[in-house]
C-alpha positions in Angstrom: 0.0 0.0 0.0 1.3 3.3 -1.3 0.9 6.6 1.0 1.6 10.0 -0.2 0.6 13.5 0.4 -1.3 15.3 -2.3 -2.6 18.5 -2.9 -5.9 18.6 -4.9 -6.5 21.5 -7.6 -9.7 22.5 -5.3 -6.9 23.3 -2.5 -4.4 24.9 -5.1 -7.3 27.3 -6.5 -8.5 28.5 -3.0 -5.0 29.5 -2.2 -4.9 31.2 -4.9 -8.1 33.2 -4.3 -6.6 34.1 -1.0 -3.8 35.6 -2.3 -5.6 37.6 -4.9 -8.2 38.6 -2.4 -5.1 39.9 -0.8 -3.8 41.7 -3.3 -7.4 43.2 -4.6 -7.6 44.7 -0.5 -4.8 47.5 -1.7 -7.1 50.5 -2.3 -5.7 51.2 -6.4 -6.1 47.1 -7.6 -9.0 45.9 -9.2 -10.3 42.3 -9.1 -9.7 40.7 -11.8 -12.2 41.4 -14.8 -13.6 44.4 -13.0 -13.9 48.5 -12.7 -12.3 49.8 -9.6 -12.7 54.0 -9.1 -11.3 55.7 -6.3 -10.1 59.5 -4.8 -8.3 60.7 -2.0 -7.1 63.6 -0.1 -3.4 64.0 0.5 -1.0 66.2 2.8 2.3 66.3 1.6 5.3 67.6 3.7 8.5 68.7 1.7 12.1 69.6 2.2 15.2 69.3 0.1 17.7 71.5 -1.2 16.5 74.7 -3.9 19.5 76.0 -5.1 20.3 78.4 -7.8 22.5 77.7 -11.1 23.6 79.7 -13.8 24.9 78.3 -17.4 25.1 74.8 -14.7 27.2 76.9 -12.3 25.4 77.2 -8.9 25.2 81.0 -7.5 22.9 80.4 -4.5 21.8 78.3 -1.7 18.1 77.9 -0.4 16.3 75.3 0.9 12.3 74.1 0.8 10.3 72.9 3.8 6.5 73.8 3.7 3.1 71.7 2.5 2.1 70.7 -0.4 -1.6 69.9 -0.2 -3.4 68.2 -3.2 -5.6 65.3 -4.7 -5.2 61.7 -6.4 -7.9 59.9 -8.5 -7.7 56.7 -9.9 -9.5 54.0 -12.0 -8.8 50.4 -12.1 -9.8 47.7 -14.7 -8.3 44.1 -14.1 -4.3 44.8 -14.1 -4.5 47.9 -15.3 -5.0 51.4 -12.6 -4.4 54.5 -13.9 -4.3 57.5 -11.5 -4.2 61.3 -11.8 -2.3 63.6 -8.6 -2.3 67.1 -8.5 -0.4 69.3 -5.2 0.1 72.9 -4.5 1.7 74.7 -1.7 3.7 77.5 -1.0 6.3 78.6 1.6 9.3 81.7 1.6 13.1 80.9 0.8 16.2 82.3 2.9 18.4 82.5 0.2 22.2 83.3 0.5 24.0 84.0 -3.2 28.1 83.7 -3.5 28.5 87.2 -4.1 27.2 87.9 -0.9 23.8 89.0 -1.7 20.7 88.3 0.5 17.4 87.7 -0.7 13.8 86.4 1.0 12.1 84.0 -1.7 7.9 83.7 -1.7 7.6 79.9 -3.3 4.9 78.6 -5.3 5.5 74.7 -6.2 2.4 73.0 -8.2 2.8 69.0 -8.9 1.2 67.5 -11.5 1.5 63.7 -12.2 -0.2 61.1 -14.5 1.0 57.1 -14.1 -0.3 53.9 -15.9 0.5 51.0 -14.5 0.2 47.2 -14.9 -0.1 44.6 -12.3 1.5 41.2 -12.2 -0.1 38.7 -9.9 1.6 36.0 -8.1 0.5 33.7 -5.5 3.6 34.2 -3.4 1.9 37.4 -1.8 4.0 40.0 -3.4 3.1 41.2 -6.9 5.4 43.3 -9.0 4.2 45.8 -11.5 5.3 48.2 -13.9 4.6 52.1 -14.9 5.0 54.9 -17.1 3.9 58.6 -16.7 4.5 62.2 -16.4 5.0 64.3 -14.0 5.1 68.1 -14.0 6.6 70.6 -11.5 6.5 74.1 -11.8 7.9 76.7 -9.3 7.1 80.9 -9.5 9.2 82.8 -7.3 8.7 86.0 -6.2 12.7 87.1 -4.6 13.2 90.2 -3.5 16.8 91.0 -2.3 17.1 92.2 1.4 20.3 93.9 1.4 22.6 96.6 -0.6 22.7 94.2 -3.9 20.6 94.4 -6.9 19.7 92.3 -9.7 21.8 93.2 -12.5 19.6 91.9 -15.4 16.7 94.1 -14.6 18.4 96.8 -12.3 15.6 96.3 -9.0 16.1 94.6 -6.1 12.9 92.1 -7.1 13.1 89.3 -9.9 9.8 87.1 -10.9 10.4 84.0 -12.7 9.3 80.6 -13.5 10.7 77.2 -13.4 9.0 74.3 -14.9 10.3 70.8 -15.1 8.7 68.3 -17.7 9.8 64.4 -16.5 8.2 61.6 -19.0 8.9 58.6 -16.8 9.3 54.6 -16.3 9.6 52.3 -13.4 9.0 49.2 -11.6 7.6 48.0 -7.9 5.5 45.8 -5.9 2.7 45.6 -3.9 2.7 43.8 -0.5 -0.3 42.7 1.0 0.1 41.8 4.9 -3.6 41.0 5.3 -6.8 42.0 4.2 -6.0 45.5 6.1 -2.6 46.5 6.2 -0.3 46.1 3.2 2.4 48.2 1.6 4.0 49.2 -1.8 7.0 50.8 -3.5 8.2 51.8 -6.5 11.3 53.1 -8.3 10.9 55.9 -10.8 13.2 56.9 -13.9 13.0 60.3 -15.7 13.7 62.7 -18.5 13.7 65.8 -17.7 13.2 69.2 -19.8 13.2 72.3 -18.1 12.7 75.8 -19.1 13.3 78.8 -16.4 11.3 82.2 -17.5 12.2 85.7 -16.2 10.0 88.7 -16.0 11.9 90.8 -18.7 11.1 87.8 -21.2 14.9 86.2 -21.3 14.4 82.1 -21.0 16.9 79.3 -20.6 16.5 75.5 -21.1 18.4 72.3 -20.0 17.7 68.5 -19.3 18.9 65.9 -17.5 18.5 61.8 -16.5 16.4 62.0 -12.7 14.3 59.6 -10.6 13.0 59.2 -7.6 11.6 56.6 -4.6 7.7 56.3 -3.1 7.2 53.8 -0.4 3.8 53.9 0.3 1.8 52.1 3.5 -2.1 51.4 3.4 -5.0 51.0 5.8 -8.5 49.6 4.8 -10.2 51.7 7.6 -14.2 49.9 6.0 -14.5 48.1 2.6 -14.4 51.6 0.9 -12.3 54.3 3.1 -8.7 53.7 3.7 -5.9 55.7 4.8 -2.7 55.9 3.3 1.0 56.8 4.7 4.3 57.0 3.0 7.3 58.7 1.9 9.0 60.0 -1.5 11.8 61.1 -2.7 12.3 62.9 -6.1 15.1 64.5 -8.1 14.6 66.6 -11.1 17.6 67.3 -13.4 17.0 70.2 -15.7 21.1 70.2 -16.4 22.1 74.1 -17.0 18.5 75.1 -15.2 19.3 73.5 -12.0 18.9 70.3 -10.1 16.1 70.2 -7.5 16.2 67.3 -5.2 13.7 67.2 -1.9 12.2 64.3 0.6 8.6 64.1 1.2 5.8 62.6 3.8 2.7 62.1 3.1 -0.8 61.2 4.1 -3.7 60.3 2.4 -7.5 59.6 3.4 -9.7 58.4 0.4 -12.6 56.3 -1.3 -12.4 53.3 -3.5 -15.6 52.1 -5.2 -15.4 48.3 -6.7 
């Protein structure tokens, strides 16, 4: 008489729905074959260094630290979840330049970001996925300088200009689902970058540069259809001779998600 252990395809099939069921409990997946629609409200916090360059020479210090308040939406079908952010917040520079000029700098940053991305399912519990997007951050800066200097290219001691960074991007991640509340998921992002800085008397420089960037992001299915999100991202914007902008974010979202 033979014994043996054996797994039947019954068994095999309801692991299998656990671990999608899993997977479907992050707030932006859809089950398989179905719509999924969701929005939520979200706090950013940012710092990081804001700099000034010149012909890729740098010519001033600053750095950010202020909110950036804002909104996702997203739709799911199946694999697929495409989702729409937008952010805007403003705080004031202390800005020291090498020639010993000091300046106070009113800040506008505005975040706009698009993503596609695709899903790949596993049974293991962690389920990598791929994206592609474009994100858009534009800066208006209202400097006024607070000592005996002035600005040489318009002879007053305020300059207006603009500074906005085009990234077309790719990148990879996974989702990690803990249980059918908490989970987790992170991504890698790389980007293009075009940038184009615009003064008040009409003069406008251009550069580009390779960038990227780092969201880690932690869920909470508070019901079936509100959750709460937490996380962190970093990002890096290369605009070559424009400048570099690099800054660390946290972040909190509270949203819907109707399947």
């Amino acid at each position: 008489m033979a014994l043996g252990v054996g797994f039947s395809s019954s068994a095999y099939s309801q692991g299998r729905t656990i671990e999608e069921t899993l997977v479907v409990k992050d707030p932006t997946v859809a089950a398989p074959n179905n719509w999924l629609f969701g929005g939520a409200l979200e706090y950013m916090y940012v710092k990081g260094n804001y700099d000034l360059y010149s012909n890729g020479t740098k010519i001033a210090d600053g750095d950010i630290s202020f909110g950036l308040p804002g909104a996702n939406l997203w739709v799911g079908y199946s694999n697929w979840t495409v989702n729409f952010a937008y952010r805007k917040g403003s705080g004031d520079i202390d800005r020291s330049y090498t020639n010993g000029a000091k300046t106070v700098d009113k800040l506008d940053q505005k975040d706009t970001e698009l993503t596609l991305r695709y899903l790949f399912r596993t049974n293991s519990g962690i389920s990598p996925y791929i994206l592609a997007g474009y994100l858009q951050t534009k800066f208006d800066e209202d400097e006024t300088i607070t000592n005996n200097f002035i600005y040489v290219y318009n002879g007053t001691k305020r300059s207006q200009r603009s500074t906005t960074y085009n990234s077309p991007m790719i990148g990879g991640g996974a989702i990690f689902p803990f249980s059918d509340k908490f989970g987790a998921r992170a991504d890698i992002r790389l980007t293009y970058t075009s940038a184009e800085l615009k003064y008040d008397d009409g003069s406008k420089y251009t550069g580009s540069g390779i960038g990227g960037g780092f969201t880690g992001t932690g869920y909470y299915n508070i019901t079936p259809w509100l959750n709460a999100q937490l996380g962190a991202r970093y990002t890096s914007l290369n605009g070559g001779d424009v400048g570099y902008k690099n800054f660390f974010g946290l972040f909190g979202m509270l949203g819907v998600t109707i399947r």
